[in-house]
MDTraj code that builds the backbone (N, CA, C; nanometers):
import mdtraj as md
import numpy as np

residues = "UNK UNK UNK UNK UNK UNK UNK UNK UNK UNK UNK UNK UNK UNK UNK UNK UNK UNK UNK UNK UNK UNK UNK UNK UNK UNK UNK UNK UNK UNK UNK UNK UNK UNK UNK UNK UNK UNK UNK UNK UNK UNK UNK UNK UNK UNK UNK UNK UNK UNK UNK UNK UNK UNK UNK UNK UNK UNK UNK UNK UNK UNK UNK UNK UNK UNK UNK UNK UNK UNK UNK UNK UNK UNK UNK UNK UNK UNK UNK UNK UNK UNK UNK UNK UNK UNK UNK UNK UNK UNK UNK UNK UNK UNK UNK UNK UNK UNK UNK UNK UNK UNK UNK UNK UNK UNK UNK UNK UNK UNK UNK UNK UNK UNK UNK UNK UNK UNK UNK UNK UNK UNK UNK UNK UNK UNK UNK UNK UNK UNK UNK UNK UNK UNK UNK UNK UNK UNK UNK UNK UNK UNK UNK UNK UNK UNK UNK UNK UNK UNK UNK UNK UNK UNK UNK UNK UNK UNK UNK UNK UNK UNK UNK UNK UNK UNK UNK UNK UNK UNK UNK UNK UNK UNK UNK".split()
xyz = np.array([
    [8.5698, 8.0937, 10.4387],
    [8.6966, 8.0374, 10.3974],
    [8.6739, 7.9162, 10.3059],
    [8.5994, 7.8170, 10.3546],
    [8.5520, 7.7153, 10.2438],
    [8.4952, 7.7339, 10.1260],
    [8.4252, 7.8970, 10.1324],
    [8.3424, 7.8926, 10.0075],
    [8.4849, 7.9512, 9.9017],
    [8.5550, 8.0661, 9.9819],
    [8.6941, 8.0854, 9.8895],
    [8.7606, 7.9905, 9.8719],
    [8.7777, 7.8758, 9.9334],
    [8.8645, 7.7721, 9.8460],
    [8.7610, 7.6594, 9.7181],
    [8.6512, 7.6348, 9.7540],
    [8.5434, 7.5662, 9.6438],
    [8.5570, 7.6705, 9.5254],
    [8.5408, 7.7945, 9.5122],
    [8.5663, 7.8794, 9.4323],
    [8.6733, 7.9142, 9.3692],
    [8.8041, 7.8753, 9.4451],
    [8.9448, 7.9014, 9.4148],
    [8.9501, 7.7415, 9.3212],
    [8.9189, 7.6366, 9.4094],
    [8.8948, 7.5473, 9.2860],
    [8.8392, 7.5007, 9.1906],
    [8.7261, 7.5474, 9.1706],
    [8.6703, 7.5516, 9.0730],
    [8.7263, 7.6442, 8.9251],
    [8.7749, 7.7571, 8.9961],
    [8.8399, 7.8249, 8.8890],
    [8.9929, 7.8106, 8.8380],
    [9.0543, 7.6999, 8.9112],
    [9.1920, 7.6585, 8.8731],
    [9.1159, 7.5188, 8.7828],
    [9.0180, 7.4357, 8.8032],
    [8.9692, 7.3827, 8.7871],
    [8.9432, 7.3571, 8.5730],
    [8.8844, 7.5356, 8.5440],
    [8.8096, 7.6011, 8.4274],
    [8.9663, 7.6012, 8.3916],
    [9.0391, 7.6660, 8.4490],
    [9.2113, 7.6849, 8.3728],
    [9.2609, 7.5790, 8.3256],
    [9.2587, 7.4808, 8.3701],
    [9.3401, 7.3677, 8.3985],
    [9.2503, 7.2904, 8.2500],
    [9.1130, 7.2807, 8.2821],
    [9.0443, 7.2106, 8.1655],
    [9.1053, 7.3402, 8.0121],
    [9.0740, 7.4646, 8.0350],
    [9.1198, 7.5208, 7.9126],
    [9.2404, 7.4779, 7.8629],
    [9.3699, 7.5299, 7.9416],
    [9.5238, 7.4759, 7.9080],
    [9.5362, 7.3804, 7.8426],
    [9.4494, 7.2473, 7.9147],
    [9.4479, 7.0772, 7.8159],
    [9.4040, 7.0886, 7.6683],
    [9.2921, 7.1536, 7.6902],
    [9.2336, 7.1631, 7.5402],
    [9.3162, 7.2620, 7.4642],
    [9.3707, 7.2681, 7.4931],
    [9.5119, 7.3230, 7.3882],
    [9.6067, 7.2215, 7.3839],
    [9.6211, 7.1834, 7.2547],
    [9.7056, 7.1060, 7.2016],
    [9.8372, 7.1306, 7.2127],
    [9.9556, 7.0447, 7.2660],
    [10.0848, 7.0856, 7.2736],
    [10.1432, 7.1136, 7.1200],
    [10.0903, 7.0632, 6.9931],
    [10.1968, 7.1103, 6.8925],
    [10.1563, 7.2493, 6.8457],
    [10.0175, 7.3442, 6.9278],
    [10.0162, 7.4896, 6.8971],
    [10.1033, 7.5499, 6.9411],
    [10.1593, 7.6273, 6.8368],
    [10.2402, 7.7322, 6.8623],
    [10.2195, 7.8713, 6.8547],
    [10.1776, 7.9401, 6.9636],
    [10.1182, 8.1018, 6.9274],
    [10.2357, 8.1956, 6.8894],
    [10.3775, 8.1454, 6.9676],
    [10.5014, 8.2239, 6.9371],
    [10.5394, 8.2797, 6.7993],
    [10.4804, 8.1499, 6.7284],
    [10.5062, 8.1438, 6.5907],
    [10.4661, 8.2063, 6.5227],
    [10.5012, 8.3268, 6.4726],
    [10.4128, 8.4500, 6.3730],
    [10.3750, 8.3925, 6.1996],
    [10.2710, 8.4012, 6.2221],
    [10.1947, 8.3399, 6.1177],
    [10.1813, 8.4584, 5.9700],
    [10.2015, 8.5501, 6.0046],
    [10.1848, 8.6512, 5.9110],
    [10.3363, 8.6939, 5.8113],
    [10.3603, 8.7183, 5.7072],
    [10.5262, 8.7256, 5.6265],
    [10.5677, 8.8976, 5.7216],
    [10.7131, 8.8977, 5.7209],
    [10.7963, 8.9940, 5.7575],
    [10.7822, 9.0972, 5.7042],
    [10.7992, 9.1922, 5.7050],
    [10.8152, 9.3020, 5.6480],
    [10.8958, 9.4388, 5.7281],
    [10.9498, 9.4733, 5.6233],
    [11.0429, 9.5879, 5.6630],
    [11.0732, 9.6869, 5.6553],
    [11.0527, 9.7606, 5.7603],
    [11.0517, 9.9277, 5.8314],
    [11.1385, 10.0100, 5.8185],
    [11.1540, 10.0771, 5.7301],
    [11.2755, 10.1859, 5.7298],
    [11.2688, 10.3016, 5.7839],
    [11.2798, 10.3421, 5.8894],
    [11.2933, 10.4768, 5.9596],
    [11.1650, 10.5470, 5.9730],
    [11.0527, 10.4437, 6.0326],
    [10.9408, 10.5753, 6.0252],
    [10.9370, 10.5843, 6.1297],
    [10.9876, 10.6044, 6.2205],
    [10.9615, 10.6577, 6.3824],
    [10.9245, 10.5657, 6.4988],
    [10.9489, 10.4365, 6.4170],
    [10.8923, 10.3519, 6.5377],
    [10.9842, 10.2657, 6.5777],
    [10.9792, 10.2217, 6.7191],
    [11.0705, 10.1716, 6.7950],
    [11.1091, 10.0727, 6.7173],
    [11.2614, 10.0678, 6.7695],
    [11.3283, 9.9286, 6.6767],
    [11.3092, 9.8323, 6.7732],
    [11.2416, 9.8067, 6.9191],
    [11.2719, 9.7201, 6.9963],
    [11.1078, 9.6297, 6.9616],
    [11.1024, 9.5024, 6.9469],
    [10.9968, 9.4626, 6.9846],
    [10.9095, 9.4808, 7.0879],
    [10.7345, 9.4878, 7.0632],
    [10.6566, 9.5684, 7.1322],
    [10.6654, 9.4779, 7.2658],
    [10.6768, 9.3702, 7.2172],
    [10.6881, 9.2280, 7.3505],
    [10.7794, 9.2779, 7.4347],
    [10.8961, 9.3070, 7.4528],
    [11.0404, 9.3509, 7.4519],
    [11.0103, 9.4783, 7.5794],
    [10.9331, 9.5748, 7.5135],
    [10.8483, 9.7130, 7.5411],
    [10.7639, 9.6701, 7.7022],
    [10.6901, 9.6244, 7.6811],
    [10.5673, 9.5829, 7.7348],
    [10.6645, 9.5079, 7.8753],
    [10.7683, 9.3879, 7.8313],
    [10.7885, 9.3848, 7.9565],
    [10.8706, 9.4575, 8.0115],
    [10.9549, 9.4952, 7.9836],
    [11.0096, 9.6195, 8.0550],
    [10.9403, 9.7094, 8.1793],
    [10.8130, 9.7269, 8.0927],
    [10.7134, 9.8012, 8.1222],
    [10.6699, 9.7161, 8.2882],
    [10.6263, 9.6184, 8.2804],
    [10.5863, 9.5341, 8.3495],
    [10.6921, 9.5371, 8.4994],
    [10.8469, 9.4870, 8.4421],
    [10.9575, 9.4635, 8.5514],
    [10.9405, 9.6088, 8.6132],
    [10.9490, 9.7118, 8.5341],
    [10.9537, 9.8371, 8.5809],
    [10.8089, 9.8615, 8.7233],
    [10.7307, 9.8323, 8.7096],
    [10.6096, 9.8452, 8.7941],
    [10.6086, 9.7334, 8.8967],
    [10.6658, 9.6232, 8.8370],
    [10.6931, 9.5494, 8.9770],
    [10.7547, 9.5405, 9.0373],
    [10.8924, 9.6306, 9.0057],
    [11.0088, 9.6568, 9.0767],
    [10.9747, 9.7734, 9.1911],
    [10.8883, 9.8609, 9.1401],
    [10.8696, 9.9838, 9.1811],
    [10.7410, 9.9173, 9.2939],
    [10.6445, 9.8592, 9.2610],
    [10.5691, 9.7788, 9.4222],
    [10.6330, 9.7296, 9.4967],
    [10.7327, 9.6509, 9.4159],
    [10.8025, 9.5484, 9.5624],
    [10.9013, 9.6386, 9.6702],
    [10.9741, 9.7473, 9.5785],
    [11.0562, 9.8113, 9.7030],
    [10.9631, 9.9507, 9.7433],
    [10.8043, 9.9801, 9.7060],
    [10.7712, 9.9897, 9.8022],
    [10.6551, 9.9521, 9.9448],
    [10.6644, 9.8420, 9.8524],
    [10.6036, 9.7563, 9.9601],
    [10.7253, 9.7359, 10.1098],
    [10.8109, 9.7037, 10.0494],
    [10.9455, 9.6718, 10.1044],
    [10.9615, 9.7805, 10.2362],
    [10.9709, 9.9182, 10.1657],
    [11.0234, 10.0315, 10.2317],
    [10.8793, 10.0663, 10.3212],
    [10.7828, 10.0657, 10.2995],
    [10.6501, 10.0251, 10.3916],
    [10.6658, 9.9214, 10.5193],
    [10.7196, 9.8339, 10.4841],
    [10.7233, 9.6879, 10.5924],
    [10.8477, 9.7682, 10.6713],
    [10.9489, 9.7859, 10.6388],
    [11.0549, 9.9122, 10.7012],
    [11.0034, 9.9992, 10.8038],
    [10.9041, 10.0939, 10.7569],
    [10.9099, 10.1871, 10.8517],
    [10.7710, 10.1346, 10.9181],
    [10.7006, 10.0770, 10.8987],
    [10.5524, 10.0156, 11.0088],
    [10.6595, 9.9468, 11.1198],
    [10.7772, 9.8675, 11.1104],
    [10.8067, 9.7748, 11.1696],
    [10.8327, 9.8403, 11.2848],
    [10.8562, 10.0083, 11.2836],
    [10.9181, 10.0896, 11.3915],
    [10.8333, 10.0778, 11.4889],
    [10.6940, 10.1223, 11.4480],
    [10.5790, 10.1175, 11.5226],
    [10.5439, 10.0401, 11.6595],
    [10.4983, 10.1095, 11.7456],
    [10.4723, 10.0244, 11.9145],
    [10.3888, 9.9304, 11.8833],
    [10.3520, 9.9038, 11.8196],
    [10.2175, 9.8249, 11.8064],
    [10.2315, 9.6797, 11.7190],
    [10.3614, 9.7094, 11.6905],
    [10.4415, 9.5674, 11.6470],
    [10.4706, 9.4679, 11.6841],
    [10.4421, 9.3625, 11.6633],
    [10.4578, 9.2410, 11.6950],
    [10.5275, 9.1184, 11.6186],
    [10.6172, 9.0359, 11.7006],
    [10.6692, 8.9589, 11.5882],
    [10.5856, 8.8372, 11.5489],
    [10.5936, 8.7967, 11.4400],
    [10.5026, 8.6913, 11.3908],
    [10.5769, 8.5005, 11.3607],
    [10.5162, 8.4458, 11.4102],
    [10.5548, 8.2832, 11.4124],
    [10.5589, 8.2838, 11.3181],
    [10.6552, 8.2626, 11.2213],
    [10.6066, 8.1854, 11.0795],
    [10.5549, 8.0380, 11.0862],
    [10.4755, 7.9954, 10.9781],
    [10.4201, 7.8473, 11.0069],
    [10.6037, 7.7631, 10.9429],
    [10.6301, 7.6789, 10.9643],
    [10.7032, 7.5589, 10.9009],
    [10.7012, 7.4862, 10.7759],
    [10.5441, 7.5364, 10.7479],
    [10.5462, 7.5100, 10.6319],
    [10.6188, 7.5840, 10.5166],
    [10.6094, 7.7026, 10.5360],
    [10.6585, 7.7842, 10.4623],
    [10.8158, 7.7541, 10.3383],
    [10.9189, 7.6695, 10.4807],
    [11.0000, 7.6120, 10.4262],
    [11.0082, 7.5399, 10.3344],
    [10.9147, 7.4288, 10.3065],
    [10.8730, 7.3744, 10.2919],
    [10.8409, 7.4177, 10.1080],
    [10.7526, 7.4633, 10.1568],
    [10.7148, 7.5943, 9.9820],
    [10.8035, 7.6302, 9.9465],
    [10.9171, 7.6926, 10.0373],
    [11.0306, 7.7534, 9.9221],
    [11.0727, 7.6373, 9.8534],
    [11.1217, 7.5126, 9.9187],
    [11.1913, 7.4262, 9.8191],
    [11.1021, 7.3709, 9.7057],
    [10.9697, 7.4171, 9.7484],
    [10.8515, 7.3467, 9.6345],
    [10.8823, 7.4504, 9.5251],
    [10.9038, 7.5605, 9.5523],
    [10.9365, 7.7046, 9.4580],
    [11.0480, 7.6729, 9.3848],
    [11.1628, 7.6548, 9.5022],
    [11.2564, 7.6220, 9.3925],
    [11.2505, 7.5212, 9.3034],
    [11.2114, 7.3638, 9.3530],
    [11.1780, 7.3050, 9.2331],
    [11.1077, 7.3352, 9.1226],
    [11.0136, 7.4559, 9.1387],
    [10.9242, 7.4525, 8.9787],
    [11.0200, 7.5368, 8.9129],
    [11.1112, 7.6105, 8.9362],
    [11.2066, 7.7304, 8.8891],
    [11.3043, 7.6031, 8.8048],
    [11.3207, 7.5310, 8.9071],
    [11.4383, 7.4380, 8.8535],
    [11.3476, 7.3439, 8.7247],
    [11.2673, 7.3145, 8.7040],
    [11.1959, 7.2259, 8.6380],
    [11.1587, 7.3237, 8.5466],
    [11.1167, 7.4431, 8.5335],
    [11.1296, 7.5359, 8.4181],
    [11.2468, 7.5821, 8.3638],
    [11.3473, 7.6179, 8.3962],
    [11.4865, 7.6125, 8.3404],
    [11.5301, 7.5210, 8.2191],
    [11.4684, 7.3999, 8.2866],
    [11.5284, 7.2525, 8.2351],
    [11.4255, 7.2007, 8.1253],
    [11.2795, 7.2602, 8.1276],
    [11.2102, 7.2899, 8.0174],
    [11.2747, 7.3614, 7.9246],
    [11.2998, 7.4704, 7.9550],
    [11.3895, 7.6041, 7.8626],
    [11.4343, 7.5306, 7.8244],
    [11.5852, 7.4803, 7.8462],
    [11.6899, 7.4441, 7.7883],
    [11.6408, 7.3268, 7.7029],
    [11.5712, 7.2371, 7.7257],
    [11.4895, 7.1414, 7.6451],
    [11.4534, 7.1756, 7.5080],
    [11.3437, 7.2902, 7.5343],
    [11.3070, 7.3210, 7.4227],
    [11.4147, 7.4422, 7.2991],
    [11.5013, 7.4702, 7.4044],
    [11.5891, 7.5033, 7.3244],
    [11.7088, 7.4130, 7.2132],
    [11.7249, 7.2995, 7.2726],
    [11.7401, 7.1478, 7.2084],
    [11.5939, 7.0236, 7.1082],
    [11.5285, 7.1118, 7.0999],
    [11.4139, 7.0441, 7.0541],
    [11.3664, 6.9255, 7.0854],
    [11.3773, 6.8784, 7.2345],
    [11.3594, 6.7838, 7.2902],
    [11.2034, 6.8064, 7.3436],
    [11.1245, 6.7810, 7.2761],
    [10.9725, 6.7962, 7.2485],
    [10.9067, 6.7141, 7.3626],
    [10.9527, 6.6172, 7.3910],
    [10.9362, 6.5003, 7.4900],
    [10.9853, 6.5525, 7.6300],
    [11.0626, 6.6073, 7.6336],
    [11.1331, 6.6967, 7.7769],
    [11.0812, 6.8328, 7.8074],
    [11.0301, 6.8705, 7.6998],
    [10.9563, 6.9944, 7.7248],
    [10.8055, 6.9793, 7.7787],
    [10.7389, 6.8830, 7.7283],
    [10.6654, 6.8587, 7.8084],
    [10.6107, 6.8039, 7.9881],
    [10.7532, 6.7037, 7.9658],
    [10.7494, 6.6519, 8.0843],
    [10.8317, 6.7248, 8.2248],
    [10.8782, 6.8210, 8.1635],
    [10.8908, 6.9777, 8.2018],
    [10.7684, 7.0329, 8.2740],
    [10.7202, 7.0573, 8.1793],
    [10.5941, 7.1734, 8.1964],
    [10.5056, 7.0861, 8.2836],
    [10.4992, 6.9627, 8.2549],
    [10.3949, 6.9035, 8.3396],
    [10.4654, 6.9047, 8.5189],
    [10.5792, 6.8972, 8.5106],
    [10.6391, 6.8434, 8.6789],
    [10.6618, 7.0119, 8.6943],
    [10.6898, 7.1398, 8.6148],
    [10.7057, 7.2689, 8.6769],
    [10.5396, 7.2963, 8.6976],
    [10.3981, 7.2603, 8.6497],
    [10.3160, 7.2656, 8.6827],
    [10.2728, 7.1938, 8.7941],
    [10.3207, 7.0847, 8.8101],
    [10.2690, 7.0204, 8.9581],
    [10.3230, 7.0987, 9.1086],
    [10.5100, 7.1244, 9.0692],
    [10.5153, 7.2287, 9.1678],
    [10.4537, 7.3178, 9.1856],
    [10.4128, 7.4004, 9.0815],
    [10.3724, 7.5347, 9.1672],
    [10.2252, 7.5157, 9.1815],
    [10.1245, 7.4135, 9.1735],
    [10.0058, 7.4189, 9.2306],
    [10.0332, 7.3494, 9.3354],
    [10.1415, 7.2930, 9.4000],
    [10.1835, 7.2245, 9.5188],
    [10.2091, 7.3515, 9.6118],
    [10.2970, 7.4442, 9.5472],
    [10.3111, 7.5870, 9.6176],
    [10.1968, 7.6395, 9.6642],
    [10.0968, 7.6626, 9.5738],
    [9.9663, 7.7105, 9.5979],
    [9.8890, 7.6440, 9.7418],
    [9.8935, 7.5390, 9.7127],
    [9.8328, 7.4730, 9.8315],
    [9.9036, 7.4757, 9.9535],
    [10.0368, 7.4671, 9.9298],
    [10.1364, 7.5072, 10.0776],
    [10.0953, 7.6470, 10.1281],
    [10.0413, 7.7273, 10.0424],
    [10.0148, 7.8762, 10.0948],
    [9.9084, 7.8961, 10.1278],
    [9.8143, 7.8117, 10.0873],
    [9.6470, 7.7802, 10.1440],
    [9.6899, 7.7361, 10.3035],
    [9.7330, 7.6642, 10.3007],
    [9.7510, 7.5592, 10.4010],
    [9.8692, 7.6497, 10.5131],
    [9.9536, 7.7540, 10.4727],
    [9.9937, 7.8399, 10.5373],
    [9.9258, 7.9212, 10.6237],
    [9.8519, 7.9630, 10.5247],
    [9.7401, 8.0592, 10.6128],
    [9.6367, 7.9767, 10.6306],
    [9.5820, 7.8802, 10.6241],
    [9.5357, 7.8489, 10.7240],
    [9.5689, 7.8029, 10.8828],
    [9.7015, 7.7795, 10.8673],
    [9.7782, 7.7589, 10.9797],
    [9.7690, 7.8661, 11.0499],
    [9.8043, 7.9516, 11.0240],
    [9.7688, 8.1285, 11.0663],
    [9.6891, 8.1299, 11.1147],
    [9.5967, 8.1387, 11.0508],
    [9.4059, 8.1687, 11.1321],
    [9.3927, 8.0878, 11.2227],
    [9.4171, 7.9642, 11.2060],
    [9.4141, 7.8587, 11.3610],
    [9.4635, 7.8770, 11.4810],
    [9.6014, 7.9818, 11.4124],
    [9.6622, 8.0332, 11.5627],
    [9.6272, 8.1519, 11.6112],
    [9.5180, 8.2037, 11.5543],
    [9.4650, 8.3272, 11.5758],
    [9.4949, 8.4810, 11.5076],
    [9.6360, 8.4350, 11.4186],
    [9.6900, 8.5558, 11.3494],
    [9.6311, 8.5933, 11.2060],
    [9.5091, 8.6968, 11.2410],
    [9.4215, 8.7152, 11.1412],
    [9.4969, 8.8505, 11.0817],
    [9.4073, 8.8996, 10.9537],
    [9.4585, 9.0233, 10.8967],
    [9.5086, 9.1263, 11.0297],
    [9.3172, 9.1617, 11.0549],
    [9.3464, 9.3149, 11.1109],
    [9.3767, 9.3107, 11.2993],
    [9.4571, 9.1852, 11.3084],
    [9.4714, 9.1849, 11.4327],
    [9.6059, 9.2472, 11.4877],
    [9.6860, 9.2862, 11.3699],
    [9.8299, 9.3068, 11.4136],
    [9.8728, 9.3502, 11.2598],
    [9.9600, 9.4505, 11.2867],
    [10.0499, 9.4712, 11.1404],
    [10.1267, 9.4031, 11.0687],
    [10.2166, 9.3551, 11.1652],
    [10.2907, 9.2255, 11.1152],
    [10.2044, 9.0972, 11.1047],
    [10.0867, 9.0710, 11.0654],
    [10.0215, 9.0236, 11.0373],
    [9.9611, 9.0475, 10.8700],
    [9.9120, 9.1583, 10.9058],
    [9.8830, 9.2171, 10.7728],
    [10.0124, 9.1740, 10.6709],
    [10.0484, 9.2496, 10.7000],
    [10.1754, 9.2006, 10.6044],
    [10.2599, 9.1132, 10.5545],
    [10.2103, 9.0071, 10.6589],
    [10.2595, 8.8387, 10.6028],
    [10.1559, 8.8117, 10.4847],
    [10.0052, 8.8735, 10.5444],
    [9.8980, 8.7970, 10.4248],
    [9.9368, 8.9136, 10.2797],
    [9.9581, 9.0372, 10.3473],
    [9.9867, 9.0995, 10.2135],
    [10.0728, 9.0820, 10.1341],
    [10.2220, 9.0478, 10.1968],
    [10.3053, 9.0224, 10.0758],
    [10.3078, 8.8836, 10.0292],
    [10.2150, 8.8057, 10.1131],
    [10.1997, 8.6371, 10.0231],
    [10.0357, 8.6379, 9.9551],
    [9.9723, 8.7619, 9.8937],
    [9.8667, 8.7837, 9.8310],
    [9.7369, 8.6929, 9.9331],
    [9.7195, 8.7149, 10.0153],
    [9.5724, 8.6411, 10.0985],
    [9.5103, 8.7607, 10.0544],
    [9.3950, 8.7307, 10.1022],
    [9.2786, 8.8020, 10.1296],
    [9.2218, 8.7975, 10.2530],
    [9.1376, 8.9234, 10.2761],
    [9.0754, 8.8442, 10.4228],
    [9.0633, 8.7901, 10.4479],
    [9.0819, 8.7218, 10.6184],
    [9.0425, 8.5749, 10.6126],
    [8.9292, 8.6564, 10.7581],
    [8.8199, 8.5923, 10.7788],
    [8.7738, 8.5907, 10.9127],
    [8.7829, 8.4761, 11.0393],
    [8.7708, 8.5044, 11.1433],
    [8.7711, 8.4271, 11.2317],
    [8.6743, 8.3240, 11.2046],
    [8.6605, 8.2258, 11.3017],
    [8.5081, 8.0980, 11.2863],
    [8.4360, 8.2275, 11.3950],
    [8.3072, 8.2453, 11.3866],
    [8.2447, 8.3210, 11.4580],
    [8.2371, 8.4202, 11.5223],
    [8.3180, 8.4994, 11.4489],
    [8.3894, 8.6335, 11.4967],
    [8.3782, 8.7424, 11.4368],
    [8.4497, 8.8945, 11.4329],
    [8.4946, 8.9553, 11.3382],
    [8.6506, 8.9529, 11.2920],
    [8.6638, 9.0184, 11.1918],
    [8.7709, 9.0338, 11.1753],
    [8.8156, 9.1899, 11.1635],
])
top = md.Topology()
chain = top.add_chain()
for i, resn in enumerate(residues, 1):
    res = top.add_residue(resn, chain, resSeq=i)
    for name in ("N", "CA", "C"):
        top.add_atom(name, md.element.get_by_symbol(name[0]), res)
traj = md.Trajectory(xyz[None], top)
């Protein structure tokens, strides 16, 4: 577990140094190349960006309800158990909602060209959600302390699965 979190930080660590070294007045949005225009050769009128996520909502719509409809019918199962949530959890959602709310208010910023608000945006919607991150470290570790490992229970599994964990093992045990 320690070596996955030294590793988990180290590599938010490499992100975090890349992101900086990008200068805030780059703009990749900004198409650098002149327009040009397509008259009827067969290709989509929708932007490929446009395409792609579609593409994307479509596949994550289609995991989540059936992940969803999975957690549904296991729940029937004798072998079910209900699970404590930690307290913290609460906790994270409002950390969630603040970075949602602090990206919005970026949006609208930079939709006003308030260059100065967009940053100080991005910097406080970035502090939330690595605050989230750590509430969910710190979730499951709460978990494992109380003994509720992956493969000990279904409703177990499925707290770490739909909040992305990974195995965790016991201190001196299996899992």
């Amino acid at each position: 577990m320690t070596y996955a979190l030294v590793l988990l930080g180290g590599l938010m660590a490499v992100v975090v140094w890349w992101l900086v070294r990008q200068t805030v007045n780059v703009k990749p949005w900004v198409e650098q190349r002149s327009i040009e225009i397509v008259h009827g050769d067969g290709a989509l009128s929708l932007p490929s960006v446009k395409v792609g996520l579609g593409v994307f909502l479509a596949v994550a719509t289609s995991l989540f309800a059936l992940l969803i409809s999975a957690y549904h019918m296991r729940m029937m199962g004798e072998d079910w158990s209900k699970l404590a949530l930690p307290r913290v959890l609460w906790l994270n959602t409002a950390v969630l909602i603040l970075a949602s709310v602090a990206m919005q208010r970026t949006r609208i910023a930079a939709r006003h060209g308030q260059l100065d608000r967009v940053q100080g945006g991005l910097i406080a919607g970035g502090i939330f959600t690595f605050s989230f991150l750590a509430g969910q470290l710190w979730a499951w570790q709460q978990m494992a302390a109380a003994g509720y490992f992956l493969t000990a229970n279904p409703a177990y599994s499925f707290f770490y699965l739909l909040t992305a964990a990974v195995d965790q093992k016991p201190v001196g045990g299996k899992s």
